[in-house]
PLY file of the C-alpha trace (Angstrom):
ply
format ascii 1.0
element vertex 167
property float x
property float y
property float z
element edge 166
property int vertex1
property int vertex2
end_header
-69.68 3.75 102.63
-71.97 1.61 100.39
-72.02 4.29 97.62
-68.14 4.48 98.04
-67.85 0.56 97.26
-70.20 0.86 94.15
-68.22 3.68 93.08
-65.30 1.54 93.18
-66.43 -1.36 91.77
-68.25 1.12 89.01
-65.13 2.16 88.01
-62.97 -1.01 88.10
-65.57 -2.56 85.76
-65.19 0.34 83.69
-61.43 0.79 83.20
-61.21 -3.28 82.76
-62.47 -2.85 79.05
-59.90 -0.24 78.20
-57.06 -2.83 77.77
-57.58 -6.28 76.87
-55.01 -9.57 76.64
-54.84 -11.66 74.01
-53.77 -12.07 70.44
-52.97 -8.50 68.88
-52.26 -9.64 65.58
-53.92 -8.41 62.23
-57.33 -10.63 61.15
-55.52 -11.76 58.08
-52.38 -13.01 60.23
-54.43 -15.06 63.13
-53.74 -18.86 61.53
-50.46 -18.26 60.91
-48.12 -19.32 63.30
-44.76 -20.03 61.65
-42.68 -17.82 58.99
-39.98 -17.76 56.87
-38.08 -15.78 55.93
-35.43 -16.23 52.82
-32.91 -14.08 51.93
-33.51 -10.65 50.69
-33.30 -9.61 47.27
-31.00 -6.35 46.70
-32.38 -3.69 44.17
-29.84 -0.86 45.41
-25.86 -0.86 44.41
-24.99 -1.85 48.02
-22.87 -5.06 47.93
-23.54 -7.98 49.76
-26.17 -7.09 52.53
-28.54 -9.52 51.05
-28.57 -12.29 53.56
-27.26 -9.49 56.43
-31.14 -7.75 55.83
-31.99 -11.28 56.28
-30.52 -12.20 59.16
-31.26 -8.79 60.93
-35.53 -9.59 60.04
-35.14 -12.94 61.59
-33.50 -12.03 64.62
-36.49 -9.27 65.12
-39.35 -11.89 64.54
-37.50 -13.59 66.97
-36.92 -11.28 69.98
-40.67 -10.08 69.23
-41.80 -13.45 69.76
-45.00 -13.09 67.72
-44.13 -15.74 64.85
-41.97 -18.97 65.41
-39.23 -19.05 62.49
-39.04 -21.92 59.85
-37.63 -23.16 56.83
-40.16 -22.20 53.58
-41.55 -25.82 54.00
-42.42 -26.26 57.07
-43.84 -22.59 57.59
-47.06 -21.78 57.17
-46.19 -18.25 55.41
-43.20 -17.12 53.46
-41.74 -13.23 53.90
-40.03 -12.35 50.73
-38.02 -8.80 50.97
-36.34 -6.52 48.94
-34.22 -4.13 49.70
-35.54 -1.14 46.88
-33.27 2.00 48.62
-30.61 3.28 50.36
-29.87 6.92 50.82
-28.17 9.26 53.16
-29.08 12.82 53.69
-27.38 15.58 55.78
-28.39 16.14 59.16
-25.77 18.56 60.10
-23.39 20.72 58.77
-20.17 21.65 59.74
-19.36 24.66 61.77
-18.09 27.75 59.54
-19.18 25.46 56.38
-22.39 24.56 55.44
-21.79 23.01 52.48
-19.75 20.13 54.37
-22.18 17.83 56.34
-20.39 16.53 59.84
-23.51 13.90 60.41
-25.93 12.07 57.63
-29.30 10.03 57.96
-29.27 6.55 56.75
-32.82 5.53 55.29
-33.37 2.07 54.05
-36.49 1.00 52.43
-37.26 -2.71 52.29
-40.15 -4.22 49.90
-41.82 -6.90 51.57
-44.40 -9.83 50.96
-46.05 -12.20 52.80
-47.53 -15.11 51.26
-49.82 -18.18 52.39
-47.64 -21.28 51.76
-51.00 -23.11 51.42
-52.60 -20.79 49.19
-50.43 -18.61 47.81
-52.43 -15.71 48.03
-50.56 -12.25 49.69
-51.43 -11.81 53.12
-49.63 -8.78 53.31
-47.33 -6.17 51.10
-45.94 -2.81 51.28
-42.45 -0.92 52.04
-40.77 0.09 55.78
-38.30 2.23 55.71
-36.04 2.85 58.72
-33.25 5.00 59.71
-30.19 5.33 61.68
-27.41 8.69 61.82
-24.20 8.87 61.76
-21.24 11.04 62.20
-18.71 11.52 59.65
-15.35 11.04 59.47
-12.04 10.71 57.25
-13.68 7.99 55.30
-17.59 8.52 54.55
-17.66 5.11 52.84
-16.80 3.00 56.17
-18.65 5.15 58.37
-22.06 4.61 55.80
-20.97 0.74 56.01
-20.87 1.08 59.62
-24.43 2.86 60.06
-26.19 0.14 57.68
-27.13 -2.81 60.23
-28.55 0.29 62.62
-30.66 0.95 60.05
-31.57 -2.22 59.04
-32.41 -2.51 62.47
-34.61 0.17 62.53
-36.15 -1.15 59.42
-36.99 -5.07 60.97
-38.09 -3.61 64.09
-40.81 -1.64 62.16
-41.53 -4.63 59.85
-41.77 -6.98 62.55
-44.41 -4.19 64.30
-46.31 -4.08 61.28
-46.62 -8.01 61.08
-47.23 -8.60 64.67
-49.83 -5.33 65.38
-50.55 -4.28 61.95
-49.30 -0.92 62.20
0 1
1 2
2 3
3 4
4 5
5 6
6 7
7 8
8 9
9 10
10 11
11 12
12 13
13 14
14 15
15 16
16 17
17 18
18 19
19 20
20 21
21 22
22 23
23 24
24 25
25 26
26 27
27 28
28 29
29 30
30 31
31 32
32 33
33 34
34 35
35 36
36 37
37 38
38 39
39 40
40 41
41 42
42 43
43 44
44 45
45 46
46 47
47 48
48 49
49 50
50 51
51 52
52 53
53 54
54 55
55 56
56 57
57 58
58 59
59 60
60 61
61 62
62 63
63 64
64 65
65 66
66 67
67 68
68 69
69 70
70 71
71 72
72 73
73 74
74 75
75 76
76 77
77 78
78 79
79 80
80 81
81 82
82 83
83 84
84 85
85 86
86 87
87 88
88 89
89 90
90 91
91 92
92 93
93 94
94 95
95 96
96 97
97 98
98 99
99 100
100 101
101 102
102 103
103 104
104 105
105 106
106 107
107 108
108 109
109 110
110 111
111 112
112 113
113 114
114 115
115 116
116 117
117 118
118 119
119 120
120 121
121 122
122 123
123 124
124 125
125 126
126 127
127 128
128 129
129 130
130 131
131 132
132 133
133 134
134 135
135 136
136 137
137 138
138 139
139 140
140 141
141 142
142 143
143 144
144 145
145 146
146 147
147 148
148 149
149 150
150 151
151 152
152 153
153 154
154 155
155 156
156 157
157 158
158 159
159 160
160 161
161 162
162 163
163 164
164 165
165 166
């Protein structure tokens, strides 16, 4: 009975360490508390998505709850994106043609950097890319329009995991 309750507490010790609480952010993120987040520069020939990109980013540091969101002056880090691509690629192909594509992937890639507004200096850079699929219809156009905030989606979601965790 005694070695049963050592056992026990042998093992709860053990399996307390495997999980911890706390702050998960990256080293280089721990001071900052506040970002902001301007809108998003547009490389690709996709009109006007500039300030949806944006929007869609802030509303994912938001739900994740990581990073409080300010304006550039009152933040104490600035995330500057840029949307660099846009592409869709087959996925599947109609039946008895397989030329003709009945569903595409959406990728987006999004440039981002986040700088100190004390210092200046880059806390963090690189490119997300995120995706979305969708089926086609009579008009490819509106159904690609359609797709793009799922895929920007997609693309803050990983963005905001990479800012909050690191990976």
């Amino acid at each position: 009975m005694i070695l049963r309750g050592l056992l026990s507490a042998l093992c709860a010790m053990t399996l307390s360490g495997c999980y911890t609480l706390g702050d998960a952010r990256p080293a280089m993120m721990r001071g900052i508390t506040t970002l902001a987040v301007p809108v998003s520069k547009n490389l690709t020939l996709e009109p006007n998505v500039e300030a949806l990109l944006a929007d869609t980013i802030t509303k994912q540091l938001q739900t994740d709850g990581t990073y409080s969101i300010s304006y550039s002056d009152r933040s104490d880090a600035v995330l500057s994106t840029t949307l660099t691509e846009v592409r869709r690629a087959p996925a599947r192909s109609l039946r008895g043609n397989v030329i003709a594509s009945s569903e595409y992937v959406l990728f987006t890639t999004v440039q981002y950097d986040l700088v100190e507004s004390a210092t200046g200096r880059s806390l963090m850079s690189g490119d997300v890319t995120g995706q979305t699929s969708f089926f086609v219809t009579a008009d490819l156009q509106t159904d690609e329009q359609q797709a793009l905030p799922l895929a920007f989606a997609d693309t803050a979601n990983k963005l905001a995991s990479r800012l909050s965790e690191g990976f």
